[in-house]
C-alpha positions as MATLAB code, in Angstrom:
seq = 'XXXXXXXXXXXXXXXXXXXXXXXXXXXXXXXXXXXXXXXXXXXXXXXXXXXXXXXXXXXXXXXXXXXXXXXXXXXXXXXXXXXXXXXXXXXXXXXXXXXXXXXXXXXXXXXXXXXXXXXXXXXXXXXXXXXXXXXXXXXXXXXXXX';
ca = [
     -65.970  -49.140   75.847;
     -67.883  -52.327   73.382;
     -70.994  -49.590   73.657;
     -68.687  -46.713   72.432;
     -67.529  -49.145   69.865;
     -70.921  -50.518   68.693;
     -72.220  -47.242   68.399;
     -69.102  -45.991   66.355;
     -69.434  -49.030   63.961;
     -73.519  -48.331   63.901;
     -73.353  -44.711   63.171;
     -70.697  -45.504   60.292;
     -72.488  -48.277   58.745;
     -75.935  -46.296   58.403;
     -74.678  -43.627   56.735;
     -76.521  -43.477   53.580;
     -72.584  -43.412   51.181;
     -71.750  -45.984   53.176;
     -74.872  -48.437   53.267;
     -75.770  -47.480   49.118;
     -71.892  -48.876   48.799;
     -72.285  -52.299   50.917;
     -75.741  -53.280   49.944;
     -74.696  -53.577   46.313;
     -71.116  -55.052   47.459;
     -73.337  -57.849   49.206;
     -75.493  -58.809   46.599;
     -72.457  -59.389   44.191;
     -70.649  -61.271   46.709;
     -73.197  -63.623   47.737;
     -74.446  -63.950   44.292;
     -71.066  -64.813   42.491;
     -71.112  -68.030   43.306;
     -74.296  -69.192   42.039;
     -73.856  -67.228   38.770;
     -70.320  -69.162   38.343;
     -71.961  -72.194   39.561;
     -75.220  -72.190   37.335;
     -72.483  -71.036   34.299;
     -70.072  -73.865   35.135;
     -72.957  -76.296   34.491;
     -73.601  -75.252   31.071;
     -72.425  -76.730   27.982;
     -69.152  -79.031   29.110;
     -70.113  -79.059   32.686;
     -73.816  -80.176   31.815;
     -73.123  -83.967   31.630;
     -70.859  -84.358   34.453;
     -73.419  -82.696   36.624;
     -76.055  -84.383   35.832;
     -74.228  -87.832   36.611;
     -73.303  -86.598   39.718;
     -76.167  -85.563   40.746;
     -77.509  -88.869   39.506;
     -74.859  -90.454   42.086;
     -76.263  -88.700   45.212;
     -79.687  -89.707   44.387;
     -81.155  -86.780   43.146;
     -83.164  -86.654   39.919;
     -80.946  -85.341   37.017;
     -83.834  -83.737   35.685;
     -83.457  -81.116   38.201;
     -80.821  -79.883   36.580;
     -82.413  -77.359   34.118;
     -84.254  -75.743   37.276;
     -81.020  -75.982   39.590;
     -79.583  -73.779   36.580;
     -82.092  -71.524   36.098;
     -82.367  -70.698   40.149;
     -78.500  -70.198   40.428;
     -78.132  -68.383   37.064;
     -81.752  -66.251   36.999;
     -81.819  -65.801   41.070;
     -77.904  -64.960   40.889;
     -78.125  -62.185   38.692;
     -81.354  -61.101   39.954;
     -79.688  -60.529   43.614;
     -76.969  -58.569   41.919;
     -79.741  -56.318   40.069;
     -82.216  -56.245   43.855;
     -84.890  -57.624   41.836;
     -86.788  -60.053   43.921;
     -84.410  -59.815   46.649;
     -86.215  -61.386   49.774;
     -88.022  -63.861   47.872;
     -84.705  -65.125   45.876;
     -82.502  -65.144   48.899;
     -85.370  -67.405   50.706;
     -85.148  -69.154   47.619;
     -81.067  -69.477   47.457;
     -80.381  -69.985   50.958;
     -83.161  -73.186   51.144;
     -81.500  -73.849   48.334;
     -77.542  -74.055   50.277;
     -79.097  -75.425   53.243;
     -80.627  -78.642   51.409;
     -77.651  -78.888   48.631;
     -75.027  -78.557   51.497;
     -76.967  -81.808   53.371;
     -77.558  -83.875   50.168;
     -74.109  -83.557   48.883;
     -71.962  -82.844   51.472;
     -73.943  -83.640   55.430;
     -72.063  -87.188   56.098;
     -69.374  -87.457   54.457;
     -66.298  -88.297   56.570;
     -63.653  -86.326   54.735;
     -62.943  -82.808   55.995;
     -63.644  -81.264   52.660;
     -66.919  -82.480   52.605;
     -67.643  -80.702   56.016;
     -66.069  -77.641   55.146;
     -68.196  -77.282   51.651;
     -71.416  -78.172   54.059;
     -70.175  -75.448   56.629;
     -69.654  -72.975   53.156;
     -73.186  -73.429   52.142;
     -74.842  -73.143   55.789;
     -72.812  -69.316   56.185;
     -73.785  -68.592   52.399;
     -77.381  -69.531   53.547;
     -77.267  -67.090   56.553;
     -75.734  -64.423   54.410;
     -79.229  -64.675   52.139;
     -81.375  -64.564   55.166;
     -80.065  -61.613   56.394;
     -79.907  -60.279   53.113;
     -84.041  -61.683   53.141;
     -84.391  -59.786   56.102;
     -83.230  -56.555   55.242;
     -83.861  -56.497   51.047;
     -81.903  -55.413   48.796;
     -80.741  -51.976   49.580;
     -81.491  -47.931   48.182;
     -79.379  -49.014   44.700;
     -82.025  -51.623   43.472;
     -84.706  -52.597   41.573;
     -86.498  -53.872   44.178;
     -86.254  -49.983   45.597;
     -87.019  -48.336   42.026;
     -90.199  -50.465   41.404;
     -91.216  -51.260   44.518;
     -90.083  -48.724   46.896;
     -88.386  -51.719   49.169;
     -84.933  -50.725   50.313;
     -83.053  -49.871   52.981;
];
């Protein structure tokens, strides 16, 4: 029965409509939240952040380049330009964010945003491993996709 199953789900998810409708869906969804993030920090948010980040140790000068990953690699994931090399990029990112800001911290908030940014890191692997998909840039200049 699970092997009917698996190959049901299989057989529907490799279907060309199917895949050229959830790569793109993917990108957008894992990329949202660094685009919001890296456009939250701008303007307004720019001070704050960089006294926070100040707080946990961590250079505030780092802030123009923690912009320009979330922000540049963001949209680039939603365009498939660069995929595999962004989402390494993004999900090292999560991983060492997630332990300098949140790894540690007794409140269950804390553990849950760590938790976030370790399954948003394992999104962009996979994502890393497979690239970006037939609807991408990555597949119209480089002939990498799915």
């Amino acid at each position: 029965m699970f092997q009917a199953i698996h190959n049901t789900v299989t057989r529907f998810l490799t279907q060309a409509t199917v895949a050229n409708i959830l790569f793109p869906l993917a990108r957008v969804l894992l990329a949202s939240i660094f685009v919001m993030a890296g456009y939250g920090k701008l303007g307004v948010g720019y001070e704050g952040t960089a006294q926070y980040m100040a707080s946990m140790g961590v250079p505030s000068l780092l802030l123009p380049l923690t912009i320009a990953l979330e922000l540049g690699g963001g949209i680039a994931l939603i365009l498939g330009w660069q995929t595999r090399t962004i989402a390494l990029l993004l999900a090292g990112f999560s991983i060492v964010t997630g332990i300098i800001f949140h790894a540690g911290l007794a409140e269950q908030i804390q553990q849950i945003m760590l938790m976030k940014n370790l399954s948003i890191a394992g999104g962009l692997l996979v994502l890393a491993l497979t690239g970006a998909g037939r609807l991408s840039l990555d597949r119209k200049l480089y002939g990498d996709g799915v």
